[in-house]
N, C-alpha and C positions, 0 to 999 in steps of 0.2 A: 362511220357506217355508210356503205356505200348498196345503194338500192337497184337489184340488177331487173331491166327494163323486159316485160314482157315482151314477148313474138307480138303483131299482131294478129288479130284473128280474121281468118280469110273472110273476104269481100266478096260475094256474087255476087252479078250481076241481077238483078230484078226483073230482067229481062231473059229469059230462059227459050232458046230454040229449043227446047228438049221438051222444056215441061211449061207450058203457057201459063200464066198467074191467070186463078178463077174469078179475079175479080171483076166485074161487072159492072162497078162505078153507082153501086148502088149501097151505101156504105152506112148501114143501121145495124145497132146491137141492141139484141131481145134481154131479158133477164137472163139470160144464162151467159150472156156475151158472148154471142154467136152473132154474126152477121148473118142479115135476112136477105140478104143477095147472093155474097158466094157461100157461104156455109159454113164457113170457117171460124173459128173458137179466136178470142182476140189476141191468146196468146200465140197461137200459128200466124196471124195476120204477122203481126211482131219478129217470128221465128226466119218468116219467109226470106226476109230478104239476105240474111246471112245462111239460109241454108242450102246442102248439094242437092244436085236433081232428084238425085234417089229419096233424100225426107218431100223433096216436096212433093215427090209422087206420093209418099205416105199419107200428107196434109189431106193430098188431093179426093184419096179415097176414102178417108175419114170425114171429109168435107161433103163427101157426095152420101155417106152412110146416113149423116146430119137430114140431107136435103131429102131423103128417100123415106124417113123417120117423120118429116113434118107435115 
């Protein structure tokens, strides 16, 4: 049985001229595990680094929805 090897799954840079990471370097999670710096849910924290500009524009605004709500 011969086991055929996945693609890897693309790498982005963490580092985004496009779309700046919110993060803040203020790095606490409330009960809901939301970070109380950039706003962000711990599974987006997680998501960011392999995802394209376009979701993390998504994060971005969902992160600031967060920040606007507290």
């Amino acid at each position: 049985m011969t086991t055929q090897a996945r693609p890897p799954k693309p790498l982005y840079s963490n580092v985004s001229p496009a779309v700046p990471s919110p993060c803040i370097s203020v790095c606490r999670l409330d009960e809901q595990r939301v970070c109380t710096g950039c706003h962000r849910h711990v599974e987006h924290i997680r998501e960011w680094r392999s995802a394209d500009d376009e979701r993390r524009r998504q994060i971005c605004r969902e992160a600031e929805a967060l920040r606007a709500r507290a």
